[in-house]
MOPAC internal coordinates of N, CA, C and O (Angstrom, degrees):
PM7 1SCF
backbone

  N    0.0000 0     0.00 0     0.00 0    0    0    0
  C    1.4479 1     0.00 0     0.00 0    1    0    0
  C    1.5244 1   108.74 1     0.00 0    2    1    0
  O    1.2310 1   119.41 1   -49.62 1    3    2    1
  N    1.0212 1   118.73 1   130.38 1    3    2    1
  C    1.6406 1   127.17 1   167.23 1    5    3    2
  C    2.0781 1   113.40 1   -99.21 1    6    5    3
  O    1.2310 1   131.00 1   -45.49 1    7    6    5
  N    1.5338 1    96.39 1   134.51 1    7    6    5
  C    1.1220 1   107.86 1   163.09 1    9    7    6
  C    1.4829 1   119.89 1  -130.06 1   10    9    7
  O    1.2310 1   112.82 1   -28.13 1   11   10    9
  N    1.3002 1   131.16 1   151.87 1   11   10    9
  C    1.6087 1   137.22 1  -113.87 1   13   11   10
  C    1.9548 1    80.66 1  -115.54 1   14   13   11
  O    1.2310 1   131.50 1   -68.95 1   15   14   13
  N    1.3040 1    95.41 1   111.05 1   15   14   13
  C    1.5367 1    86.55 1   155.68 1   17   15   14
  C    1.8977 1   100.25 1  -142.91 1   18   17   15
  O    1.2310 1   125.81 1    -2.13 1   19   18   17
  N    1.0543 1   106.44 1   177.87 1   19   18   17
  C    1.5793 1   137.73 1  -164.72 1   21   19   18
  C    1.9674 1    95.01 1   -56.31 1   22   21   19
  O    1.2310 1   115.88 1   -88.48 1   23   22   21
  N    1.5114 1   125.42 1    91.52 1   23   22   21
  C    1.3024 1   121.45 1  -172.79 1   25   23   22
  C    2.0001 1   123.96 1    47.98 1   26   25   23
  O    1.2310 1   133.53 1  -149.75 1   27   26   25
  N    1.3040 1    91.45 1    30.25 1   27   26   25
  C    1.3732 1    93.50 1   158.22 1   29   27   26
  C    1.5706 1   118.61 1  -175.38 1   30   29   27
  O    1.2310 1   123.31 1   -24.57 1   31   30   29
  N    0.9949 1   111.26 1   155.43 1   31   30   29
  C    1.9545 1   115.32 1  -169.69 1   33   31   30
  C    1.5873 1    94.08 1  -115.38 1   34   33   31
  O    1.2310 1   136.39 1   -36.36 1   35   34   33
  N    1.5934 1    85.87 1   143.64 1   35   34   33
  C    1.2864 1   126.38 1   169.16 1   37   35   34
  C    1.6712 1   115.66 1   -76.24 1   38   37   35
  O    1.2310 1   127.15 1   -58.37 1   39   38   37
  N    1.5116 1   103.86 1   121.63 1   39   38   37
  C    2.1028 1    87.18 1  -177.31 1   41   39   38
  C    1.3644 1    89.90 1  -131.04 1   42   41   39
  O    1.2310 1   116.97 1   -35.97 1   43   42   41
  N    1.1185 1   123.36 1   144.03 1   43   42   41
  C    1.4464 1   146.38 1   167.28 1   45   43   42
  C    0.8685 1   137.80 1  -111.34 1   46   45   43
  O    1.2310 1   103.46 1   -61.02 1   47   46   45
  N    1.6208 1   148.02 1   118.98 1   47   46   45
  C    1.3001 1   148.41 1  -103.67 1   49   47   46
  C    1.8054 1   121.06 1  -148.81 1   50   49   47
  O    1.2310 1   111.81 1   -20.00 1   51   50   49
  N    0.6182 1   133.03 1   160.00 1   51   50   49
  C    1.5025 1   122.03 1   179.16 1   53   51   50
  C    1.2811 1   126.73 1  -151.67 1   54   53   51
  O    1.2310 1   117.22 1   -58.65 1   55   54   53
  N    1.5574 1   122.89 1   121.35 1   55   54   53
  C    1.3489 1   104.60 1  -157.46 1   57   55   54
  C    1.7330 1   131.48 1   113.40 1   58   57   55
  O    1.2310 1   130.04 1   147.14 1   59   58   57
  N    1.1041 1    98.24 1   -32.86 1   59   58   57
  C    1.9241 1   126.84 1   174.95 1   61   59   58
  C    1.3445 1   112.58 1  -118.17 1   62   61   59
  O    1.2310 1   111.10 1   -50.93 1   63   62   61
  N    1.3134 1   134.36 1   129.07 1   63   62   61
  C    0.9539 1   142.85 1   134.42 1   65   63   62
  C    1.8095 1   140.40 1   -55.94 1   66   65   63
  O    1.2310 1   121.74 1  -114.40 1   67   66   65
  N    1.8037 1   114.27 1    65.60 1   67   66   65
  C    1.5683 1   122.42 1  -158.27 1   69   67   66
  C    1.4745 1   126.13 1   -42.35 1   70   69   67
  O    1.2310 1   133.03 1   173.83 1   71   70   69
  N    1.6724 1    92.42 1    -6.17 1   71   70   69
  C    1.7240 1   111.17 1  -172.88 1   73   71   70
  C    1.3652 1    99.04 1   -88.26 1   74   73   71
  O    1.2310 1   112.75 1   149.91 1   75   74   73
  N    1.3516 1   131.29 1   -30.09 1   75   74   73
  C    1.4164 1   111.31 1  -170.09 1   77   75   74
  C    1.9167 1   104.81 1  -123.99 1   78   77   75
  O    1.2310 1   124.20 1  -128.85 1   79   78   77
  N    0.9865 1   109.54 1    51.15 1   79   78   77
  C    1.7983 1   143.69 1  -179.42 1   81   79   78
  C    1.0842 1   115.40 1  -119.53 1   82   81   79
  O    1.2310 1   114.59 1   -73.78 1   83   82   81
  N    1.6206 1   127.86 1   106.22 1   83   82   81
  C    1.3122 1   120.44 1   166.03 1   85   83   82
  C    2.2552 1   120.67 1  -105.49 1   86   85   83
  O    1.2310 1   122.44 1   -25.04 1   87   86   85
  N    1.0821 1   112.93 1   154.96 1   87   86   85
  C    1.3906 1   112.02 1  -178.73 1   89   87   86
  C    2.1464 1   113.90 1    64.12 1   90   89   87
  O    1.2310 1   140.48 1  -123.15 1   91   90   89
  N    1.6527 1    77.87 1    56.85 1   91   90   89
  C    1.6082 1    82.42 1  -177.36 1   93   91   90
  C    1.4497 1   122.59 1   -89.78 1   94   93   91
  O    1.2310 1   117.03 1   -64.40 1   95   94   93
  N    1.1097 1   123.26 1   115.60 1   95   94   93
  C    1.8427 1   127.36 1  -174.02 1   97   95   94
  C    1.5698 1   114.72 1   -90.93 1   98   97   95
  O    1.2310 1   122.30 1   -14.90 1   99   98   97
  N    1.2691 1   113.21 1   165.10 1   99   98   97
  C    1.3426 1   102.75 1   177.37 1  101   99   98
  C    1.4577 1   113.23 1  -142.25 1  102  101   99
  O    1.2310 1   118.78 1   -95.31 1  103  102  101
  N    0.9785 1   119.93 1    84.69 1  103  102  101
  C    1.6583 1   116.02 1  -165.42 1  105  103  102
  C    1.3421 1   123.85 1   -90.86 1  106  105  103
  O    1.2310 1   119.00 1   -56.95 1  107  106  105
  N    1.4203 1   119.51 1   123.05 1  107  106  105
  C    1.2828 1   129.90 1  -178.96 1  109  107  106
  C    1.5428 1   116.74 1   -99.38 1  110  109  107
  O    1.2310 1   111.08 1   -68.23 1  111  110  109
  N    1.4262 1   134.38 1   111.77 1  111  110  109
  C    1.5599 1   149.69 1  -162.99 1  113  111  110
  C    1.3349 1    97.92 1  -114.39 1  114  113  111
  O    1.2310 1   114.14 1   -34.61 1  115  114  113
  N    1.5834 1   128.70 1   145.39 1  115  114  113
  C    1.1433 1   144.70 1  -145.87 1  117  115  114
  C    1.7397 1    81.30 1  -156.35 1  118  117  115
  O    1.2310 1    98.70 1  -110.01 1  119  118  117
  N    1.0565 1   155.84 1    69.99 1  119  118  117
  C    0.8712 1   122.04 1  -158.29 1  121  119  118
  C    1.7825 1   103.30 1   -93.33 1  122  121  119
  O    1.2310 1   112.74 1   171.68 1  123  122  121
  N    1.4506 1   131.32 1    -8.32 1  123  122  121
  C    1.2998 1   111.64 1  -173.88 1  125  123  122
  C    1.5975 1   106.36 1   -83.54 1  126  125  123
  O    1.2310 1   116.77 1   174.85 1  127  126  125
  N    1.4418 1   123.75 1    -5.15 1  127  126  125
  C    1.2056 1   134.55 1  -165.62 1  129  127  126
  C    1.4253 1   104.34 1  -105.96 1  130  129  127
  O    1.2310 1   116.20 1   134.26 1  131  130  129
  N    1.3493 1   124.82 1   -45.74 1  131  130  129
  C    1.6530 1   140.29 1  -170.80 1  133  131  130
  C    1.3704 1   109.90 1    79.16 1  134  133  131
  O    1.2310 1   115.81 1  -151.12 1  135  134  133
  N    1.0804 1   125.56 1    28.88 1  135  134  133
  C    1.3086 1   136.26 1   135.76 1  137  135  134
  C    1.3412 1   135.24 1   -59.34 1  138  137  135
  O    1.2310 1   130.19 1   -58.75 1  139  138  137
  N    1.4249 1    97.96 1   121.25 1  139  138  137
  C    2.0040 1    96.82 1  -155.83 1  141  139  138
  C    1.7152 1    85.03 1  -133.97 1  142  141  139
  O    1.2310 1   132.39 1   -43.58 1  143  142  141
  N    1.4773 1    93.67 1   136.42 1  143  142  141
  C    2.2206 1   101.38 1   163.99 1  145  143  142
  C    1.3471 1    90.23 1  -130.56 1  146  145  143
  O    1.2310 1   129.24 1   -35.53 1  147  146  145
  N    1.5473 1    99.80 1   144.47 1  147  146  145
  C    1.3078 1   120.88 1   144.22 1  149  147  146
  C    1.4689 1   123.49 1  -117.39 1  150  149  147
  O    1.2310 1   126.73 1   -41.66 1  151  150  149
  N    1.2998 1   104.66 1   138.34 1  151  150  149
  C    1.7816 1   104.70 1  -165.89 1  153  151  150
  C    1.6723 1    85.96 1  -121.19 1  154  153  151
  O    1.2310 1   126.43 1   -20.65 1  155  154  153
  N    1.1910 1   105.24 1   159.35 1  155  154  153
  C    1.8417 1   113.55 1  -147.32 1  157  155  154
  C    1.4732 1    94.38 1   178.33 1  158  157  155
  O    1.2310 1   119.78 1   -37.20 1  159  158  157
  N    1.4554 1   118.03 1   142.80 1  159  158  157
  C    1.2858 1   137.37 1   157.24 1  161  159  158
  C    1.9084 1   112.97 1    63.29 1  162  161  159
  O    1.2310 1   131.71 1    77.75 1  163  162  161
  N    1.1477 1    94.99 1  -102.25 1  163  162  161
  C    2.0505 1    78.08 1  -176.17 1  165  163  162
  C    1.6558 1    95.09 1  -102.54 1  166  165  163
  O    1.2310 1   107.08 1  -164.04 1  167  166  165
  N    1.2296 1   141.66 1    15.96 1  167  166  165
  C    0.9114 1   142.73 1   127.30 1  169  167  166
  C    1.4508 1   138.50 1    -9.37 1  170  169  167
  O    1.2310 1   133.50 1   128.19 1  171  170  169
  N    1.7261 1    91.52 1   -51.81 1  171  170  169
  C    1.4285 1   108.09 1  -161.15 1  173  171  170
  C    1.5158 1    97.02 1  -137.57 1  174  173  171
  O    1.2310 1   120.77 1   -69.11 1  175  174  173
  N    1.2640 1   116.13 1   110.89 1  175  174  173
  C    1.5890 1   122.25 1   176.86 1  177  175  174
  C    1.8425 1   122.25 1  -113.95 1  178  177  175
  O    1.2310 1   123.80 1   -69.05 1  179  178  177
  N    1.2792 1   110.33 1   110.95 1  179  178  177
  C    1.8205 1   122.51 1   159.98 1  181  179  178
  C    1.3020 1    99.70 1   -37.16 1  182  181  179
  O    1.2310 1   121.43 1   -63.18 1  183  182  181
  N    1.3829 1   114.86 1   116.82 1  183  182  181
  C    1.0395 1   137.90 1   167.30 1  185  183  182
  C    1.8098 1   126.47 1  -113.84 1  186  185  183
  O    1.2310 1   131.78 1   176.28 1  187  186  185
  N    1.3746 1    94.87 1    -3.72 1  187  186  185
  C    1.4390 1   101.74 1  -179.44 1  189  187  186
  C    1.3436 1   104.39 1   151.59 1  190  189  187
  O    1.2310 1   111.23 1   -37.61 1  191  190  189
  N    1.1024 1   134.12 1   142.39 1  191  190  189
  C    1.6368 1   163.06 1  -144.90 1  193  191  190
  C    1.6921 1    81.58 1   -51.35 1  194  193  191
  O    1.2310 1   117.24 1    94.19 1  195  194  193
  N    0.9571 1   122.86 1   -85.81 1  195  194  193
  C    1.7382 1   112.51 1   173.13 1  197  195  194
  C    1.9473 1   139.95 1   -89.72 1  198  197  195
  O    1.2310 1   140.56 1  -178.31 1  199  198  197
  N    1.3053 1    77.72 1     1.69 1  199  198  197
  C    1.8011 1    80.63 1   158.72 1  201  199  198
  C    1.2090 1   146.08 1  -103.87 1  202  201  199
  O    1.2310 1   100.45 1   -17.69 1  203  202  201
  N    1.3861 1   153.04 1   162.31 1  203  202  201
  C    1.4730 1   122.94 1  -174.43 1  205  203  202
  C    1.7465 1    87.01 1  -139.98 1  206  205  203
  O    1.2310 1   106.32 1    21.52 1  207  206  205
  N    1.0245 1   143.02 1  -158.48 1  207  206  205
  C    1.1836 1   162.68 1    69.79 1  209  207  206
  C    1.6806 1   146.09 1   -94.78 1  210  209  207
  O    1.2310 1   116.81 1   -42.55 1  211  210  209
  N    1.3934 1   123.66 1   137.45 1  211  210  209
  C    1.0047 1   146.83 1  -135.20 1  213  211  210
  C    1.4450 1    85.07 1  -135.24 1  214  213  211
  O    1.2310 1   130.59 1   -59.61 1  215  214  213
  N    1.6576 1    97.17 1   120.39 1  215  214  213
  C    2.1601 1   115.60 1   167.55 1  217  215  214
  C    1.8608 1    96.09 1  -115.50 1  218  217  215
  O    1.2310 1   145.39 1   -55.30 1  219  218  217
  N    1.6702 1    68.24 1   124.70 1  219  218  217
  C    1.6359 1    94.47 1  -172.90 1  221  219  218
  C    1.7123 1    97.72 1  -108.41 1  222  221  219
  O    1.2310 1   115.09 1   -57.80 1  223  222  221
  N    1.0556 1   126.92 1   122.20 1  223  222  221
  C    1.5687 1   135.99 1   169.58 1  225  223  222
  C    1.3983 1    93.74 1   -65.77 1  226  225  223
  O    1.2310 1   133.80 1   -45.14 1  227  226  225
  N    1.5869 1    90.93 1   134.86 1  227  226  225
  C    1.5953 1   117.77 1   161.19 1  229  227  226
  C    1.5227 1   149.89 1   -47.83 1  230  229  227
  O    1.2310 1   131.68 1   161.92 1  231  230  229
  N    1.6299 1    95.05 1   -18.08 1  231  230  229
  C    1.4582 1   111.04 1  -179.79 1  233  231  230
  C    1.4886 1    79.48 1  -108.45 1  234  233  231
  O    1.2310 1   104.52 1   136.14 1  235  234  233
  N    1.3150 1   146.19 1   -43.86 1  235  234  233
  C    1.8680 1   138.23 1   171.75 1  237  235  234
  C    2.2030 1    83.91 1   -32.86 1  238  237  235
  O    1.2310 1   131.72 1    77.91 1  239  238  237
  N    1.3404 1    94.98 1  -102.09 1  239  238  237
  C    1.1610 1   106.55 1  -172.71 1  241  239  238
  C    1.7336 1   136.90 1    -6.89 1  242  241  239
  O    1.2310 1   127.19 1   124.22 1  243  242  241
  N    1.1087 1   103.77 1   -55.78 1  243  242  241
  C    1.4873 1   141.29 1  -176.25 1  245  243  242
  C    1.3117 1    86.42 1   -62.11 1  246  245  243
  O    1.2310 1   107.10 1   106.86 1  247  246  245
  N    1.9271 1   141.63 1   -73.14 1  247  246  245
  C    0.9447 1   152.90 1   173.76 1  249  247  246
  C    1.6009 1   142.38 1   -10.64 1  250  249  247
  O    1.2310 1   134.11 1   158.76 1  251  250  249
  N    1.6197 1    90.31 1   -21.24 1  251  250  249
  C    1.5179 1   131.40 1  -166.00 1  253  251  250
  C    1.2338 1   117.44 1   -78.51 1  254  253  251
  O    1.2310 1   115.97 1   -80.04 1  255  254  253
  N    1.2280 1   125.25 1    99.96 1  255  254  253
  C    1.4526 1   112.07 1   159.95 1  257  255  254
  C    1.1090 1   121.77 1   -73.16 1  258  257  255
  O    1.2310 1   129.87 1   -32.09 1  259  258  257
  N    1.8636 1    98.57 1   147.91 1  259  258  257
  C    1.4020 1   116.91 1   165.26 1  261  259  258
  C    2.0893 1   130.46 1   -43.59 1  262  261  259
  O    1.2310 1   124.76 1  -128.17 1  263  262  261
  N    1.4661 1   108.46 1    51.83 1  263  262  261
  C    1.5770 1   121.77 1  -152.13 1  265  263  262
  C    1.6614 1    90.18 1  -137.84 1  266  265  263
  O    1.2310 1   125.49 1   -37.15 1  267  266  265
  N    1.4018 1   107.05 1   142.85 1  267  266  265
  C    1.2399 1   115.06 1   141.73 1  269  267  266
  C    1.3956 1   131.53 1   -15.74 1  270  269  267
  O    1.2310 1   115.49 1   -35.98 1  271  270  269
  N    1.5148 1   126.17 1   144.02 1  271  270  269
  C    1.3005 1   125.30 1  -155.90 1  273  271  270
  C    1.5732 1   106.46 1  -172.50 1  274  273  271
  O    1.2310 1   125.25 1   -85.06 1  275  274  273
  N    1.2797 1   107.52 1    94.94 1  275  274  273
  C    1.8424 1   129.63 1   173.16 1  277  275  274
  C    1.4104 1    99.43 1   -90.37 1  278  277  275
  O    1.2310 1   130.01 1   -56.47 1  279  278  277
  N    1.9263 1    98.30 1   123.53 1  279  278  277
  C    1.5121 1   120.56 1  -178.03 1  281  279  278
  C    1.7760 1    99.42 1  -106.12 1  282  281  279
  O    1.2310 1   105.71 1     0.89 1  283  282  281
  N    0.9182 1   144.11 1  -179.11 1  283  282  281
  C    1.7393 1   168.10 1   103.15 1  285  283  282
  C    1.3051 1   128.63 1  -147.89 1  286  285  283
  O    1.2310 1   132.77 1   -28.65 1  287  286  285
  N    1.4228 1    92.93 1   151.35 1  287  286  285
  C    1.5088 1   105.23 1  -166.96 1  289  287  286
  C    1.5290 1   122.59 1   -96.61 1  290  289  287
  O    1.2310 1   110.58 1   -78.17 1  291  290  289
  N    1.3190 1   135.32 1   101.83 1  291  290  289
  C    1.4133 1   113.47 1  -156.98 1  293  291  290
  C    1.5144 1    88.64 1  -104.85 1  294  293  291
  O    1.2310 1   127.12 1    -9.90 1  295  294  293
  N    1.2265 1   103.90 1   170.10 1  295  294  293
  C    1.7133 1   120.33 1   166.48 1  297  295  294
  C    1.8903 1   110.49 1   178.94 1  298  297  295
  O    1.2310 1   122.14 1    -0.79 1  299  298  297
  N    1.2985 1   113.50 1   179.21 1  299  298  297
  C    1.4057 1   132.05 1  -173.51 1  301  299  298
  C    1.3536 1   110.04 1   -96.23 1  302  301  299
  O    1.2310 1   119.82 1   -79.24 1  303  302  301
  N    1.2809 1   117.95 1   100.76 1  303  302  301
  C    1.5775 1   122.27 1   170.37 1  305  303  302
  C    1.8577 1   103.07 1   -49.53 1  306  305  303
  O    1.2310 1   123.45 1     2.34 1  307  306  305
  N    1.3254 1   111.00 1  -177.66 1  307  306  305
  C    1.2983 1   134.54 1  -138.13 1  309  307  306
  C    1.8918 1    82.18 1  -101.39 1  310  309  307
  O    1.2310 1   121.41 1   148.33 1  311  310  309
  N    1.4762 1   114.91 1   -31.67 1  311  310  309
  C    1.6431 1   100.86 1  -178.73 1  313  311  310
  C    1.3432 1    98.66 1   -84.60 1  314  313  311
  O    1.2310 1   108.33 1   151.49 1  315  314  313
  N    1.3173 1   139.42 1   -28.51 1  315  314  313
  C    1.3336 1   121.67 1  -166.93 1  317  315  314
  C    1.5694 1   106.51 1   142.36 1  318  317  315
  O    1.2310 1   125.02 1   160.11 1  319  318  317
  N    1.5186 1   107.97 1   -19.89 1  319  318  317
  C    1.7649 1   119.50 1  -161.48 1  321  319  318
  C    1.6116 1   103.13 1   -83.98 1  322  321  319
  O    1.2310 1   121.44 1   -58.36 1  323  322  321
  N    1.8071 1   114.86 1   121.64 1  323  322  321
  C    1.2541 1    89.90 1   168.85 1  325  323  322
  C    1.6067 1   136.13 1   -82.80 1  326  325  323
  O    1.2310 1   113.23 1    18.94 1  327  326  325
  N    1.1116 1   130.41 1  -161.06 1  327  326  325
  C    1.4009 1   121.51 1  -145.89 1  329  327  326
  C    1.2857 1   100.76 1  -167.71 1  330  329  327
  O    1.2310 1   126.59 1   -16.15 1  331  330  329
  N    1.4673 1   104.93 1   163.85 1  331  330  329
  C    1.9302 1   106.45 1   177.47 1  333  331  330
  C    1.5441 1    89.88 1  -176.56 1  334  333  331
  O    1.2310 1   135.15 1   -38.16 1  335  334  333
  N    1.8485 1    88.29 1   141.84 1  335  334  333
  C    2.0241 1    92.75 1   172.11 1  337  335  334
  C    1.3291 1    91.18 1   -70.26 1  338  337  335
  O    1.2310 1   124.88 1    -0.53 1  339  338  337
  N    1.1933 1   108.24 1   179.47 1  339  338  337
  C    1.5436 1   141.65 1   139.59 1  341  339  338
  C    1.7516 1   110.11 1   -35.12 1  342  341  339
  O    1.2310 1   116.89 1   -58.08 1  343  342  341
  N    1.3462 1   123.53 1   121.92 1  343  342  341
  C    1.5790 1   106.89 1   162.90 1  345  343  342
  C    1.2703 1   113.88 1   -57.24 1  346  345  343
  O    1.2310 1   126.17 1     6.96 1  347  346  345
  N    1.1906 1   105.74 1  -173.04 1  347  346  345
  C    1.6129 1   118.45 1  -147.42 1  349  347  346
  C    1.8748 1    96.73 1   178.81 1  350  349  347
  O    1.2310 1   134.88 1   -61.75 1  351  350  349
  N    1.5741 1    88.81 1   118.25 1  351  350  349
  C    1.4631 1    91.31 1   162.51 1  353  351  350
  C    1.4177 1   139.84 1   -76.57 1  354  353  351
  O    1.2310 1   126.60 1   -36.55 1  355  354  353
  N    1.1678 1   104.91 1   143.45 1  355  354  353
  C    1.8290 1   100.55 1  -173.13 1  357  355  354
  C    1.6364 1   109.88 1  -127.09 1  358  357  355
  O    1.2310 1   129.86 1   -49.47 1  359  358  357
  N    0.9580 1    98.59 1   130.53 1  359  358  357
  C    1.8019 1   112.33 1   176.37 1  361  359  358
  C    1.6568 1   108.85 1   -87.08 1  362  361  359
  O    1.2310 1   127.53 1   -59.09 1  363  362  361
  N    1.6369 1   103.11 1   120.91 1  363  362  361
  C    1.6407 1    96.83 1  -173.58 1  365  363  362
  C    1.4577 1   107.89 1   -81.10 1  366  365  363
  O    1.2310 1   119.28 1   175.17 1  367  366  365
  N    1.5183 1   118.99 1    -4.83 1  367  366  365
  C    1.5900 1   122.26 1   175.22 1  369  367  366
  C    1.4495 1    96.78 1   -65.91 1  370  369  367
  O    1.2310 1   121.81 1   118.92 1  371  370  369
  N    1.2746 1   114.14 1   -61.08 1  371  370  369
  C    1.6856 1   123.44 1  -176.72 1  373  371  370
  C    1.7898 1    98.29 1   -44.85 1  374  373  371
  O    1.2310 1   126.71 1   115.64 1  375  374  373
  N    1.1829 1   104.69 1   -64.36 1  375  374  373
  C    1.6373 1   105.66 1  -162.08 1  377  375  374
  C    1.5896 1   114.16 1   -58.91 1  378  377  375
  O    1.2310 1   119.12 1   129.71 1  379  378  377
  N    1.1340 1   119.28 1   -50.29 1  379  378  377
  C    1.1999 1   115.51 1   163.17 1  381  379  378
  C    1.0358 1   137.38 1   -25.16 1  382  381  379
  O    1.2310 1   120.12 1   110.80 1  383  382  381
  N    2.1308 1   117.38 1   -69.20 1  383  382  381
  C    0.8870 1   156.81 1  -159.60 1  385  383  382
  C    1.8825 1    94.12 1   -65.26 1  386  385  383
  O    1.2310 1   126.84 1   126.33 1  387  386  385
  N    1.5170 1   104.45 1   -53.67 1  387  386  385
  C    1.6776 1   125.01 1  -177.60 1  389  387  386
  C    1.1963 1    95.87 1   -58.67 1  390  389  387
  O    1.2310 1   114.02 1   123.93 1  391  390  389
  N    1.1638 1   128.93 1   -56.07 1  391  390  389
  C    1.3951 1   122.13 1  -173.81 1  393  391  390
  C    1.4589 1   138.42 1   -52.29 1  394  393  391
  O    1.2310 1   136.77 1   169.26 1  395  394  393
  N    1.7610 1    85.12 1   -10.74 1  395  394  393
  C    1.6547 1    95.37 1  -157.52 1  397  395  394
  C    1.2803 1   147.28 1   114.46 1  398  397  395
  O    1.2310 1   133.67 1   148.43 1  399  398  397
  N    1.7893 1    91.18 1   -31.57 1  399  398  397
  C    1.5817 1    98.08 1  -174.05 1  401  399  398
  C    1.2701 1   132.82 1  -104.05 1  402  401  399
  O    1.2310 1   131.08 1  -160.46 1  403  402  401
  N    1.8157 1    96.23 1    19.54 1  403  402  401
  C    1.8492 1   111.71 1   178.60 1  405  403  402
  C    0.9612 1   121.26 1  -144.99 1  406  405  403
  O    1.2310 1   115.53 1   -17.17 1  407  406  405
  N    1.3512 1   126.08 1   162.83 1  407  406  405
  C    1.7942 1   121.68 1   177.86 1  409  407  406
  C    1.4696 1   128.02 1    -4.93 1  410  409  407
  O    1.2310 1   120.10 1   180.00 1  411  410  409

């Protein structure tokens, strides 16, 4: 689920605990375009046991075609093992819009 803040979306998670996760990425695939993001480091902020948010720059954003769009979140569980949700589709009308930078 995304919620709308000022150049960055809210994603919410199920299943993981984001508080006890270190080296969490967030990769956004475009794949009919080949457009690939990785969001990394202060990028991507724990916001609560299953939420994160991720600030996506405006010319990133803007960049986007109107296409299909596969998200996942990888990071390092608490023993050391890395890890990744399930992808998850993402709508760049939605993402945009969440982000801030559309209707």
């Amino acid at each position: 689920m995304f919620q709308r803040m000022r150049g960055a979306v809210s994603i919410t998670v199920d299943g993981i605990d984001l508080t006890k996760v270190t080296d969490i990425e967030v990769e956004l695939i475009q794949e009919d375009t080949g457009v690939e993001m990785l969001f990394t480091g202060a990028e991507v902020v724990v916001t609560g046991e299953t939420a994160l948010t991720v600030t996506i720059p405006k010319d990133t954003a803007m960049a986007l075609e109107v296409a299909p769009m596969r998200g996942q979140i990888m990071f390092t569980r608490e023993d050391g093992m890395p890890d990744a949700t399930k992808p998850f589709t993402v709508s760049v009308e939605e993402l945009i819009k969440e982000a801030g930078y559309g209707n």
